[in-house]
N, C-alpha and C positions, 0 to 999 in steps of 0.2 A: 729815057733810060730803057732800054729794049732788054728781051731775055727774061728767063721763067723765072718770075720773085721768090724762091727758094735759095736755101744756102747747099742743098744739095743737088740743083738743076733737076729735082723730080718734082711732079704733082705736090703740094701741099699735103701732110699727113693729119690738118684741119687749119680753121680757120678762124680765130677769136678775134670777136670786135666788142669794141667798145660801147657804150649804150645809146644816150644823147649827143647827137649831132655826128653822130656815123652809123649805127644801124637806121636810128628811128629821128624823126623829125619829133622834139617835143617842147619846143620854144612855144606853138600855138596857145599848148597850156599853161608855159609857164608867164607868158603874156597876158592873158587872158587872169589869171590867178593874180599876179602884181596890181596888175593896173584895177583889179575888185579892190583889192587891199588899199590901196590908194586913195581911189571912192569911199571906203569907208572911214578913211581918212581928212578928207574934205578935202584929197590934193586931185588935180586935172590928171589922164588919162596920159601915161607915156606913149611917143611912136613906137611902134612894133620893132624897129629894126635896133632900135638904142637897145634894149632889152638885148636883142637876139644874141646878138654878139655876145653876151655874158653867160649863157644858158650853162656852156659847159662846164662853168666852173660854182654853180650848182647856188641854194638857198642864201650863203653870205653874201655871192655877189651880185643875189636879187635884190636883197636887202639895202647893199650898196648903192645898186643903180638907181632902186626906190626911192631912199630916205635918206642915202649921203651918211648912214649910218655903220659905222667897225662893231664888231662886238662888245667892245669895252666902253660901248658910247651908250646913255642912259636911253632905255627905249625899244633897245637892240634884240634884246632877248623876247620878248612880245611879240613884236612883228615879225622876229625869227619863226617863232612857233605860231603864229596865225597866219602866215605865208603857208608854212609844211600841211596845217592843217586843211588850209583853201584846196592845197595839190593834195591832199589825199581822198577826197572827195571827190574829184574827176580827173582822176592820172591820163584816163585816156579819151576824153571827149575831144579832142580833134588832134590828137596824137598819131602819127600817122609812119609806118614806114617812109623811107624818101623812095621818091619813083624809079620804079626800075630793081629796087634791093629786094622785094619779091623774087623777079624772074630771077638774079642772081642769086639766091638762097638755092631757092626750085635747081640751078644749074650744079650747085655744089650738092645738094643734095643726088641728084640723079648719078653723077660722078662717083658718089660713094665717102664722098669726102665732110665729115663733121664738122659743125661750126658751133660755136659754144658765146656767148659772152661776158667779159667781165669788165666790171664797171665799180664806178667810185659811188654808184647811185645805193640809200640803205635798200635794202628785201623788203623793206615796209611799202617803198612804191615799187622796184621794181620787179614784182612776183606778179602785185596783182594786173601789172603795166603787159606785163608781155603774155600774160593768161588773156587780157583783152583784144590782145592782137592776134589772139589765136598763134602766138610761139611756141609756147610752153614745152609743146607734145613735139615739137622741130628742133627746137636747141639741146644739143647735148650738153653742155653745163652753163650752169648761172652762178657766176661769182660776185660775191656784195661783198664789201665792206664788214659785214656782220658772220661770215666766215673764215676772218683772217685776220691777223694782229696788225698787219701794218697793209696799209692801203697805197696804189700806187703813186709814186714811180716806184715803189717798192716790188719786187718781183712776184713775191709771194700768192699774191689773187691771180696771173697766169699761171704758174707755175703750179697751184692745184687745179686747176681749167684742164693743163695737161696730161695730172694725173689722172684726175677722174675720167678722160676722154681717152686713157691709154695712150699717149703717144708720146714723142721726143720735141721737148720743145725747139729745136736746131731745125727742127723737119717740119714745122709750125708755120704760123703766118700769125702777126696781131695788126690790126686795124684800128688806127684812133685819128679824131681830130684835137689831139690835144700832148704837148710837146711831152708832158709827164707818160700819156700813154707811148709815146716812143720812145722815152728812155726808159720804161717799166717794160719795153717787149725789147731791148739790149740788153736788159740788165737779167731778164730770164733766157739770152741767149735764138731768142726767137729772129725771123725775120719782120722787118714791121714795115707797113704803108699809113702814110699819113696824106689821110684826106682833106684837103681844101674846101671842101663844099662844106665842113661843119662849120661850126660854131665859134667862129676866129678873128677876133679883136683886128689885127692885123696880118689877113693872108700871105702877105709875101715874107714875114717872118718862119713859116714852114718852109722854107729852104733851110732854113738855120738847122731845123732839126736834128738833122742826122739820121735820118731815117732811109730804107734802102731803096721805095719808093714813095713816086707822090702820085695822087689820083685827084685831080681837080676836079671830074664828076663821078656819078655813077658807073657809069656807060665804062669812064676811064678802069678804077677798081677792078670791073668787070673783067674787062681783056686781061687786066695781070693777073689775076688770078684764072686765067685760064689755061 
């Protein structure tokens, strides 16, 4: 799909992504965290990739993948909160940008153009998560969950991303690997790209989307947004 990912054919007026599994690689710890939890459970050690797949859709469907356990199931709440607590302890010991999402920060930055991101993740981990990655002082805003009433696909957490960053969200870009992140960046009127290379059950269902593009890797994102 060729042509400059804006709905006004100009530069980007900024650029909001998403947190897990499109800014930052952060399955490492959340693997890493299950599979302790597991151990102290007297169950074997899951493969990494079973996990992975689930990352984006955050603590339930650790729990899920874990223990086979819904919230309503007796147990659930326990492991709920000593899962949160394992991740809050080392949000970022091998959390890591994805390769490449450096330079292309570094390129939007130099450009002039602000990037912010808002995510489903609470401000309990993600404050001290992107202070460890040295973000903090880069990102023009951080949207949680704990700044808004309704959480996406609900528009609301871009749609202050926007405000806080001064701009028009139409003139905007969102970035997600996750189907609610691209009806939450149509629903605030934005343009949006959806990345392949997150955290995604079944990657060929991202055609489904609806989204304006797709970026399979890094590298790809890159160009469109240039």
């Amino acid at each position: 799909m060729p042509g400059i990912p804006v709905k006004t054919e100009q530069t980007p007026a900024a650029v909001l992504f998403d947190l897990d599994g499109t800014l930052i690689d952060t399955a490492p710890d959340f693997i890493r965290c299950l599979n302790q939890l597991r151990q102290q459970h007297g169950v074997p050690a899951l493969p990494a990739e079973q996990i992975r797949r689930s990352v984006s859709n955050g603590a339930r469907a650790m729990i899920r993948v874990g223990f086979g356990l819904e919230p309503e199931h007796e147990g659930y709440p326990e492991k709920h909160t000593a899962f949160l607590d394992l991740y809050e302890t080392g949000v970022a010991v091998e959390t890591s940008l994805f390769p490449g999402m450096d330079e292309l920060l570094s390129s939007l930055e130099s450009r002039g153009i602000p990037w912010g991101i808002v995510t489903n993740k609470p401000a309990r981990f993600a404050v001290p998560l992107i202070e460890a990655l040295g973000l903090a002082q880069r990102c023009a805003a951080l949207i949680c969950p704990d700044h808004v009433a309704e959480r996406k696909p609900h528009p609301e957490s871009l749609l202050l991303a926007c405000r806080q960053i001064q701009v028009e969200p139409i003139k905007s870009v969102y970035v997600g690997d996750h189907e609610r992140d691209i009806e939450a960046g149509r629903n605030a009127g934005m343009h949006t790209i959806a990345v392949r290379y997150g955290y995604i059950e079944q990657p060929e269902t991202v055609d489904l989307w609806q989204a304006d593009r797709i970026a399979d890797t890094v590298s790809d994102l890159t160009k469109l947004l240039q």
